[in-house]
Structure formats: C-alpha cells, structure tokens
C-alpha positions as CSV (number, residue, x, y, z in Angstrom):
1,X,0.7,23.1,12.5
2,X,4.0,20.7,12.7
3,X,5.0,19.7,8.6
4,X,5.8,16.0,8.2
5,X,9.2,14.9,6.8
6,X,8.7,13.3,3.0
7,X,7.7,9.7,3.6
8,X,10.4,7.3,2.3
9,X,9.3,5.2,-0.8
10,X,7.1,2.4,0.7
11,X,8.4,-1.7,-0.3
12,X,5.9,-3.8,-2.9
13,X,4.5,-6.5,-0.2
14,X,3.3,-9.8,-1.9
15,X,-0.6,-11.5,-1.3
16,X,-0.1,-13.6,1.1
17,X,-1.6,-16.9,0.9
18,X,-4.0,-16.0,3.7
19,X,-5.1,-12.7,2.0
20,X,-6.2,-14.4,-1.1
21,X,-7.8,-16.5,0.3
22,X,-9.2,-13.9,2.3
23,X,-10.1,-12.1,-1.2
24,X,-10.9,-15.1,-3.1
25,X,-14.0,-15.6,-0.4
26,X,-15.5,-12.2,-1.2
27,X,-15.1,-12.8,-4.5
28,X,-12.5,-10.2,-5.0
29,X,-10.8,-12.7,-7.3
30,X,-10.7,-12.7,-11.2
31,X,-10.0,-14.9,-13.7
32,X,-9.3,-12.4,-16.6
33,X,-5.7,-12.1,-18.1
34,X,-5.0,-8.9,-17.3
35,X,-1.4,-8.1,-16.6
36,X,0.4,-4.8,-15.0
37,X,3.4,-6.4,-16.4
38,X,1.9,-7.1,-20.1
39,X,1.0,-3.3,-19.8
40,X,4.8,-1.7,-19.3
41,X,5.5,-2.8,-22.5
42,X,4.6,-0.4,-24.2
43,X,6.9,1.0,-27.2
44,X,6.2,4.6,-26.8
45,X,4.7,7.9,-24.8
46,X,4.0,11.6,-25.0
47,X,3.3,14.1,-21.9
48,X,0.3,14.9,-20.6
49,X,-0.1,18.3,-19.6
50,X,-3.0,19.9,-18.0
51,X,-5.5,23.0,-19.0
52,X,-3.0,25.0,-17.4
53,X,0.3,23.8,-19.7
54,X,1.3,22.3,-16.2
55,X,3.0,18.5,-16.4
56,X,0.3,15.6,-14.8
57,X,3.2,13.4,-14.6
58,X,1.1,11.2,-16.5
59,X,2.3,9.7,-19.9
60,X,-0.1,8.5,-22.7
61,X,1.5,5.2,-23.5
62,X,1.3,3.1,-27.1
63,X,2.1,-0.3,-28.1
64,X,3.1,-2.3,-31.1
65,X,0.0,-3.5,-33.2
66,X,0.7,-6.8,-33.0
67,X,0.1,-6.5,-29.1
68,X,-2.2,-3.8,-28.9
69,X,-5.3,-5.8,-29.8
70,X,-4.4,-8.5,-27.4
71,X,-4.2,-5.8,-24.7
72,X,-7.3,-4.2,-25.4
73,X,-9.7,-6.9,-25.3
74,X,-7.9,-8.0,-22.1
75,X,-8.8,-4.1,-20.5
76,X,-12.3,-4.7,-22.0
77,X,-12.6,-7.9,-20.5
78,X,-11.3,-6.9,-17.2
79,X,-13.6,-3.6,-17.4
80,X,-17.1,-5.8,-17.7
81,X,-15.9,-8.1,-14.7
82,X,-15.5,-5.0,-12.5
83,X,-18.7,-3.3,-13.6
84,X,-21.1,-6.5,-14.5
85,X,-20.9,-10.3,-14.6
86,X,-18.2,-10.5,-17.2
87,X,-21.0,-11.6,-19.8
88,X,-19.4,-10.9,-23.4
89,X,-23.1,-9.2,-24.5
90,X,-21.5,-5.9,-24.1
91,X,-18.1,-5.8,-24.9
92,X,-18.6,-5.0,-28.5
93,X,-19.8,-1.9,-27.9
94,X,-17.0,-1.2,-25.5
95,X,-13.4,0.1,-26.7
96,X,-10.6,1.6,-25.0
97,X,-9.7,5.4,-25.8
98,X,-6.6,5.7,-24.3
99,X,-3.9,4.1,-21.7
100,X,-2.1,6.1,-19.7
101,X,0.9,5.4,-17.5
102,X,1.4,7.3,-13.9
103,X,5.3,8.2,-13.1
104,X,4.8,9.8,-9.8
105,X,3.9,7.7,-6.1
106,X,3.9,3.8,-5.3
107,X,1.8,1.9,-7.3
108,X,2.3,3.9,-10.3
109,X,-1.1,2.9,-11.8
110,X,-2.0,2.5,-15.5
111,X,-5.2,4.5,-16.5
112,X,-7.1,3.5,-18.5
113,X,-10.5,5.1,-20.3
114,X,-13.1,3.0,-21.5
115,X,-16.0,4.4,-24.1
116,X,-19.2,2.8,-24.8
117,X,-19.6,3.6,-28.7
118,X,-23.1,3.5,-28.6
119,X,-23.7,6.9,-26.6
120,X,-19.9,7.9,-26.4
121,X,-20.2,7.5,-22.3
122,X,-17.3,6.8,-20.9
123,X,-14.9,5.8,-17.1
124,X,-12.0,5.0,-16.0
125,X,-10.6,2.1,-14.5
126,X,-6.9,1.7,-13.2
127,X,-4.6,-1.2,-13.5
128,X,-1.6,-1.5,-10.6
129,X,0.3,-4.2,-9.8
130,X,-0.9,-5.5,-6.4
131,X,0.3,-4.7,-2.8
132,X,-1.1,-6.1,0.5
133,X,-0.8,-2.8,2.0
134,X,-3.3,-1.5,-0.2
135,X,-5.7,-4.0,-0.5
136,X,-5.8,-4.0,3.3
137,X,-6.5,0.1,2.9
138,X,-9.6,-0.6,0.0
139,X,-10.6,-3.5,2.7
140,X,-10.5,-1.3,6.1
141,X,-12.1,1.4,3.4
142,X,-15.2,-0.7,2.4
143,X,-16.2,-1.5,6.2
144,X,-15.5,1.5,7.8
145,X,-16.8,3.9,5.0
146,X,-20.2,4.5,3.5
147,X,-18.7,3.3,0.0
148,X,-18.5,0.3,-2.0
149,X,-14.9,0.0,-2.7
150,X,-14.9,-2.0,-6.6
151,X,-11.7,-4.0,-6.9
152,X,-10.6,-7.1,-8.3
153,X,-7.3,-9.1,-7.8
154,X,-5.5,-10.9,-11.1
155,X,-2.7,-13.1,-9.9
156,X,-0.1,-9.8,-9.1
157,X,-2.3,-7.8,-10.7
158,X,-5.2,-4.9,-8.7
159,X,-8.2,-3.9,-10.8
160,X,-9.7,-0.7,-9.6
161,X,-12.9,1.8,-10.5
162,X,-12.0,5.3,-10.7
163,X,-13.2,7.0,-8.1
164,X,-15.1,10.2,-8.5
165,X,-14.5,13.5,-7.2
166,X,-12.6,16.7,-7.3
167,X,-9.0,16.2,-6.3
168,X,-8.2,18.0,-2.9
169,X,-5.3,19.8,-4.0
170,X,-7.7,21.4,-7.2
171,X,-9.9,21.9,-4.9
172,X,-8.3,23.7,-2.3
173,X,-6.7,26.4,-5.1
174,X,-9.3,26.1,-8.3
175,X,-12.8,26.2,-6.0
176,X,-12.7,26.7,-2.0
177,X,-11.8,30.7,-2.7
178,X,-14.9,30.8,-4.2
179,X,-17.0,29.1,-1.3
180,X,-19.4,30.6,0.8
181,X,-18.9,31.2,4.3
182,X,-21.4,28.5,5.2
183,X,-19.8,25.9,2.6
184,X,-16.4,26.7,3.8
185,X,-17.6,25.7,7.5
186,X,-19.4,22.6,6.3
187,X,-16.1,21.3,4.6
188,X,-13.8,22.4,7.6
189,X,-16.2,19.8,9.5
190,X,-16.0,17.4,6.8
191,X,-12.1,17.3,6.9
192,X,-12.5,17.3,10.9
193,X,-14.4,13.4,10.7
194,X,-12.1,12.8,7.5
195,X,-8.7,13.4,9.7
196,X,-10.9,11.0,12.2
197,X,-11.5,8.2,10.0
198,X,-8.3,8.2,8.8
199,X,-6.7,8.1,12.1
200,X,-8.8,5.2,13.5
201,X,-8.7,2.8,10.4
202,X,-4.6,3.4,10.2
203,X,-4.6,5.6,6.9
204,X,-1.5,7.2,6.2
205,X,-0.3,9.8,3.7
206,X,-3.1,11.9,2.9
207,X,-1.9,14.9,1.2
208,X,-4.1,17.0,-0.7
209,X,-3.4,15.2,-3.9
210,X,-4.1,11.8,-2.2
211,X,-8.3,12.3,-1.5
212,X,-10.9,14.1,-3.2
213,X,-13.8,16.8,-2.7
214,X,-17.3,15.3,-3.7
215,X,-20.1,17.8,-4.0
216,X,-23.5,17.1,-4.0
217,X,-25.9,19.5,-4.9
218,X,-29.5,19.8,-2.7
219,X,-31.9,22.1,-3.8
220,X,-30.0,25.4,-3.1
221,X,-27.0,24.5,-1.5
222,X,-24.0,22.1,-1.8
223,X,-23.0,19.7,0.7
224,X,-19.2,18.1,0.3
225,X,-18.1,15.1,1.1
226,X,-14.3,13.8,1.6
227,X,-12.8,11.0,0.3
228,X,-9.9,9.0,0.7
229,X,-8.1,7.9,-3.0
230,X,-4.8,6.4,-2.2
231,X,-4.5,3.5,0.2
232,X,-0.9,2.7,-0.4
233,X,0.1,3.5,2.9
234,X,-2.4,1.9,5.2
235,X,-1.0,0.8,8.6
236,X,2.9,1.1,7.5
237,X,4.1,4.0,9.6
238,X,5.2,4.1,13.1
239,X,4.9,8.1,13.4
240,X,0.9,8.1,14.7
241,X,0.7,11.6,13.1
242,X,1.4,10.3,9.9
243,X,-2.5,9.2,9.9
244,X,-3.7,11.9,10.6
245,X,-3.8,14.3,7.6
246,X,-3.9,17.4,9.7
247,X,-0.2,16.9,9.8
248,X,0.6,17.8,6.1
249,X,1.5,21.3,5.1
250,X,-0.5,20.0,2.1
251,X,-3.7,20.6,4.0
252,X,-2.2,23.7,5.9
253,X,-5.3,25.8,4.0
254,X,-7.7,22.8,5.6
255,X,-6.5,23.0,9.1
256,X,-6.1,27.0,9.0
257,X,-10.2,26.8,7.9
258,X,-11.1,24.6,10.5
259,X,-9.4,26.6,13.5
260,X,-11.4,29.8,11.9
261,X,-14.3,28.3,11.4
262,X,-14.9,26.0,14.8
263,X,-15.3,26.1,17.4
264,X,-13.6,23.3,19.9
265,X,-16.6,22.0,21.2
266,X,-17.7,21.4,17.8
267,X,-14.4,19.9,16.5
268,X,-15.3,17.5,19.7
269,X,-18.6,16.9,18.4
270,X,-17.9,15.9,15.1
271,X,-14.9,13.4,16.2
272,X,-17.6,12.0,18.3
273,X,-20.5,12.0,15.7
274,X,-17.7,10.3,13.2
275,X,-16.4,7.8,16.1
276,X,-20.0,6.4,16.9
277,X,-20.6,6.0,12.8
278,X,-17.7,3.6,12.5
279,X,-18.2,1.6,15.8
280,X,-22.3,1.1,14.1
281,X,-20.2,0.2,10.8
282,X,-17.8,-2.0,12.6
283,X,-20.2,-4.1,14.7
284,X,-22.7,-4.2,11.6
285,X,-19.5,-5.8,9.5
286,X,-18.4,-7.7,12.8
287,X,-17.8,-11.1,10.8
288,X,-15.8,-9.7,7.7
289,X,-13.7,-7.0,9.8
290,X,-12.6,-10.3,12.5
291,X,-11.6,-12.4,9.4
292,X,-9.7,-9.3,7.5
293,X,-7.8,-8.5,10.9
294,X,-7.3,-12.8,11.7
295,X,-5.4,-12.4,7.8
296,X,-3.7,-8.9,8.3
297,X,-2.5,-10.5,12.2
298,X,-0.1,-13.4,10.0
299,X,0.6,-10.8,7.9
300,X,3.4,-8.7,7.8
301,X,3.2,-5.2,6.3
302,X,5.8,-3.0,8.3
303,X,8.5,-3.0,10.0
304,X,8.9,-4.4,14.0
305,X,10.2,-0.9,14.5
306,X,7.7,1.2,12.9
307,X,5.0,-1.2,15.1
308,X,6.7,-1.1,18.3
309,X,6.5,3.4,17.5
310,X,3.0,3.1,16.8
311,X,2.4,0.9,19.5
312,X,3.8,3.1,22.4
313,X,2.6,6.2,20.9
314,X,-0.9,5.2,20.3
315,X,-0.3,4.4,24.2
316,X,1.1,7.4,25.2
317,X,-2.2,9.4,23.8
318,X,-5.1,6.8,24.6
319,X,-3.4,5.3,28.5
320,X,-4.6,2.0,27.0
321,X,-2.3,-0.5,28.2
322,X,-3.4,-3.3,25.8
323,X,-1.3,-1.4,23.3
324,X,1.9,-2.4,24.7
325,X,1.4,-6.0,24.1
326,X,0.8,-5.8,20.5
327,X,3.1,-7.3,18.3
328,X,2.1,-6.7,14.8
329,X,-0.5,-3.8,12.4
330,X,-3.1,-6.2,13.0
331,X,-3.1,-6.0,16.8
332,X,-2.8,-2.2,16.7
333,X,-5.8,-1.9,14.3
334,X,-7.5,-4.6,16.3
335,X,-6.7,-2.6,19.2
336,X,-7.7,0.6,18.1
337,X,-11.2,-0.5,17.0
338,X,-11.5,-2.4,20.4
339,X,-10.8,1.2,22.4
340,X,-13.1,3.3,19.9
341,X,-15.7,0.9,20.7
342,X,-15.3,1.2,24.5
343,X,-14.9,4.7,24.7
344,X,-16.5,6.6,21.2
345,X,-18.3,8.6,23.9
346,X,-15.4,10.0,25.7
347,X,-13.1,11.9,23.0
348,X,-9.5,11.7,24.2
C-alpha cells in the first residue's frame, strides 16, 4: 500500500467556448440568474458542527434583508429548472431553509436545502462556481456510469443535485465494523470495479471523503454500491496512480478488506466484468462521448508536463504505443477508451 503525497491545490479553468457549446447542445445550459458570486456576499456565519461536536468545515451563511429575498427566489428558481421544466406552478410552495458555505477543497460549493412546505420534504442542491475540469468529470460520469448526472451551467456559475449516499469516510468508521462477513466481501468487490472505473475514465482524488456508500436493501440482505461525488480532479494529474483510489491511505481500510477478502482471480474478474460494462456504455453513447472528447481535445485542462507523465506511464503499464503520440487529456482519455475496447478481455 504506497500513500500519495497531498495533491497541490488544482487552478479554476474557464468554459471554453467549445464546451458550452458542447453543454448548450445537451441542454446543460440555463437561463436563471443564479450567481456563486451573488452568494459570497453574505454578511455573516456560524459553525457547523456535527452529532459528534466535530467541525464540518461547513459554515451556515446569512445575508442582509434587502438581498436575501433576491437570493432566495433566484435558489428557488434555479432548484425547479434542475428538478422540472422551470414552470413557476410550484415555486410557492418551495422555500429555502438554509445556505451553507463549504471552506475546505476546490470548488468550495454553496449548499443549499430546499423544503417543500406543503409536506415539509426537503433536498439539497449545490451552487459552485464552474470549472471545465469538473464538468468534463459529471460528463465522463454520465456516460460511463449507470447514473444520470443533473447539472446545469449559469454563465460562471455550476448547478448541481445532491447526490445521495453515505459518505465513504462515515462509512468506513460509523458502519463497515458492523458488516457481515458476506457484506464486507460484496463491498471489497464494489471498491475493486469502483478503483476500475475511476482509473479508465481519468478520475482523480478519491479519498474516502470524496465518494459515497449507497445501500440498497433486497429482501434480507443489503447490496452496496460506490459512488463517485467529487469530479474536480478529472484528467489533471500526471501520476497514473493518482486515479486509482487504491492509492490513498484514505482507503487503506478498503484495500486491506479487499486483499482479505479476494481472491486474485476474483479481483481479475471483477476488473473484467466492470471493463466490458463501460465498453457496452461507451459504444451505446458512441455519438455524445466522440463530441465531449472532439471539445475536451481543444481544450486545455493540465499541464504539458503532467500529460507527457501520464502519457508514458499509462505506456509503460498497457505496451500501447499510441500513447506516446498523444498530446493533450483528450487523446489520453481517447486513448484509453480505444485500448479498453480492444482488449477488456485481457486484464493487463
């Protein structure tokens, strides 16, 4: 098990031209004046702590009155465009509970909880101000993944749905001690076709903190799935092993259960099993995955030497030459899908 150094701050990269138009053609694109930088305005905070008396790093943020109201119906607004058609029919039964404001990664994201008075249901929905990087990670995470990734794009400004599940550090202290045997080896395969998926789309940074645990109950057992949370870091780094999240003492309890509770020819199995589901997913999306990696190829989300490492190490561990002539993320992505396809059959 080899730690990773702390990954340096990533830089804020701009849409591109291409890319919106790119997003404005899957309707990705919203109209609604919803700003990241109206929301850092606000005028005052407290901590949020957790059940434990622990500190979230999150801070629940206020605003003058005179802006508040402005703000809100904005959030509201932006809420029934991500959810429905933007109609106004239910926006007066919809009001926002709280905002809070995120201190701790890149994006440092804006939470925001939204209650339908009617029946006191409520969700989340996050506002961050926008970066290529990630929107090329919810992108390569909608076509490669069995979920619908619910985003929209506001000038600067991302629009995002919560997304549901048990983060993986909780998890991993608060619940896997009390798994079962057999759960415990039904997540270690999970996070076996997780580290897969991750490593073959190019997503990087996947602590503990950065996916979460889904379980889903079936009669009289639970099955868990893994998913990814934070796309911040998608294709950046030149260090392969930096997507693959087996690398991160993070997940040292993940890894430890996997080598207990495998066996090698399974681990092979499941890499396979996982492989052949994203070539079906790739080919099935063919149209929308060539015009995300044409936009992502005039793109530039890294730095020449952080592609020319990936490049030759990618190289180094698949013997495919066709890595050596790439000259940007988008032909390494394009290049790693391209081998998968050819060879899911044949772990390396």
């Amino acid at each position: 098990m080899r730690d990773l150094k702390a990954i340096q701050k990533k830089p804020h990269f701009q849409i591109s031209p291409a890319l919106r138009a790119y997003l404005n053609k899957y309707k990705r694109i919203t109209t609604t004046s919803v700003s990241y930088e109206d929301l850092m305005r606000f005028s005052g905070y407290i901590n949020l702590e957790d059940h434990k008396g622990n500190d979230t790093l999150w801070l629940r943020v206020y605003y003058p009155e005179f802006e508040y109201q402005d703000i809100k119906d904005s959030l509201i607004r932006a809420y029934t465009y991500l959810h429905s058609d933007g109609g106004a029919g239910s926006i007066a039964y919809l009001t926002i509970d709280s905002i809070d404001y995120c201190t701790f990664g890149n994006s440092k994201p804006f939470r925001i909880k939204v209650r339908n008075i009617l029946n006191d249901n409520f969700t989340n929905l996050y506002i961050k101000k926008a970066d290529a990087s990630r929107i090329y990670g919810l992108e390569v995470e909608e076509m490669l993944s069995p979920y619908s990734m619910n985003y929209l794009v506001y000038q600067d400004t991302l629009i995002e749905e919560h997304i549901l599940g048990i983060p993986g550090d909780v998890f991993i202290e608060d619940y896997l001690p009390q798994c079962t045997h057999l759960e415990k080896a039904q997540i270690a395969k999970e996070f076996v076709k997780f580290n897969e998926k991750c490593f073959i789309g190019l997503l990087g940074d996947m602590r503990s903190y950065n996916y979460v645990i889904i379980p889903t109950h079936d009669f009289d057992q639970v099955h868990y799935k893994i998913r990814a949370i934070d796309f911040d870091q998608e294709a950046y780094e030149g260090n392969y092993k930096f997507y693959l999240p087996q690398f991160y003492k993070e997940n040292f309890i993940m890894v430890d259960m996997v080598l207990k509770k495998l066996k090698q020819n399974s681990i092979d199995q499941y890499r396979e099993e996982i492989r052949s589901v994203l070539v079906r997913r790739t080919i099935s999306n063919k149209t929308r995955v060539q015009n995300l990696l044409k936009v992502l190829k005039s793109d530039r989300i890294s730095t020449p030497e952080r592609v020319d490492e990936l490049k030759m190490g990618l190289f180094k561990i698949t013997k495919d030459i066709k890595f050596k002539s790439c000259q940007c993320m988008g032909d390494i992505l394009q290049t790693v899908l391209d081998f998968v396809i050819r060879n899911f059959k044949n772990p390396y």
